[in-house]
N, C-alpha and C positions, 0 to 999 in steps of 0.2 A: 093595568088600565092606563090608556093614553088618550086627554082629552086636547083638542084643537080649537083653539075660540080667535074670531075674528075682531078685532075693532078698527077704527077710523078714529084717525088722529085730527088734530083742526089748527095746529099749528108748527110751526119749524119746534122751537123747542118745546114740551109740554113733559107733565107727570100724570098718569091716570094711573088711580087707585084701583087694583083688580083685587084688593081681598074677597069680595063678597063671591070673584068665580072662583077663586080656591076655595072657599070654604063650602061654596057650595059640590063641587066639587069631591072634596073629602066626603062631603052627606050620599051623595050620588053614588059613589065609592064604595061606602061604606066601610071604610079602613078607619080602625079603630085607635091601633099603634103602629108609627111608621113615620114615613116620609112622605115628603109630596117635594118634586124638582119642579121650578117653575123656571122653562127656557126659553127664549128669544133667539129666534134663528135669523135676526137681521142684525149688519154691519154697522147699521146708524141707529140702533136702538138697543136696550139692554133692560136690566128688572136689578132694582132695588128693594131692600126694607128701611125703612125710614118713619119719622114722624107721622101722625095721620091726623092730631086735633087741631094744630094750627097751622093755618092753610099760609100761611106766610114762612112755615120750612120750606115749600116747595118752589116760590118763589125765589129766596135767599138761593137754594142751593141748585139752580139753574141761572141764574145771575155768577153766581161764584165758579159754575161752569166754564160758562160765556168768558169770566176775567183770565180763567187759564188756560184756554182752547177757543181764543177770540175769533168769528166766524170768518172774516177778514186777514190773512197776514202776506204779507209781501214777498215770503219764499216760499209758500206754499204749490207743489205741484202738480196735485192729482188733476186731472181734467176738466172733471166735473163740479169742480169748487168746492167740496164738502169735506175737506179734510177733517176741520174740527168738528164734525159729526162721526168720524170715525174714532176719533180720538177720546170723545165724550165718552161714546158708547166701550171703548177700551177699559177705560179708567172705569166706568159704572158695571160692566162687567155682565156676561148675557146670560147669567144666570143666579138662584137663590133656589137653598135648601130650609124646608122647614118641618119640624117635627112635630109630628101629630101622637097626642097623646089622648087619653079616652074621646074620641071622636073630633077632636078639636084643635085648632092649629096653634100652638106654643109663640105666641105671639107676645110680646112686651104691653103694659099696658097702651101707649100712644102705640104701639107701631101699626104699619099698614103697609101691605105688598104694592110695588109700583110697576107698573110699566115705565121705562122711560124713551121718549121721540125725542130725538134730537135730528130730522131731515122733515120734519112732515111738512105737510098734513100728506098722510100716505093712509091708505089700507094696513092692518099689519096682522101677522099671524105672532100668538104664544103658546105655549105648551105645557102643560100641569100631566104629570106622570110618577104614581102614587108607587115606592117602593115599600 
């Protein structure tokens, strides 16, 4: 099973929390033990797991971003100025595996699945697909 979900981002850099479409997801599913692949098929976006209860990780670690793929540099080539969006999205990586055990996603107490924009405010497509 291959589910497609759409969001709308609202800014250049952001994190949206998608746990609640994976888990819902896994319910819809109905897989009990397994996997679930959550992927990101854009160049300037990517999916993390990361903190979820204080909402000041997410700030720190898009600031910490921004310090080492600064959106601005003076040899950068690509055309369209967004190098350090591609770069972001490198290093964040365009995909997370997660295992599902009696119905439920094996998730860390704090943790929580992200989306990550690093070019928005864009449309974007992700993809949850239960092995």
């Amino acid at each position: 099973m291959l589910k497609k979900i759409m969001l709308k981002t609202n800014q250049r850099d952001q994190m949206i929390d998608i746990t609640e479409h994976v888990r819902s997801f896994v319910n819809e599913s109905e897989l009990k033990d397994g996997t679930v692949i959550i992927y990101c098929p854009h160049t300037t976006g990517g999916i993390t797991i990361n903190e979820n209860a204080d909402p000041d990780v997410k700030i720190d670690f898009l600031r910490r971003l921004d310090e080492v793929f600064p959106w601005e540099h003076p040899l950068d080539r690509h055309m369209e100025g967004n190098t350090a969006a591609h770069l972001k999205a490198s290093a964040v990586g365009p995909s997370q595996h997660v295992i599902v055990t009696d119905g439920k996603l094996l998730l860390g107490t704090w943790q929580g699945i992200y989306f990550c924009e690093f070019d928005g405010p864009r449309t974007r497509t992700f993809y949850i697909k239960k092995i």
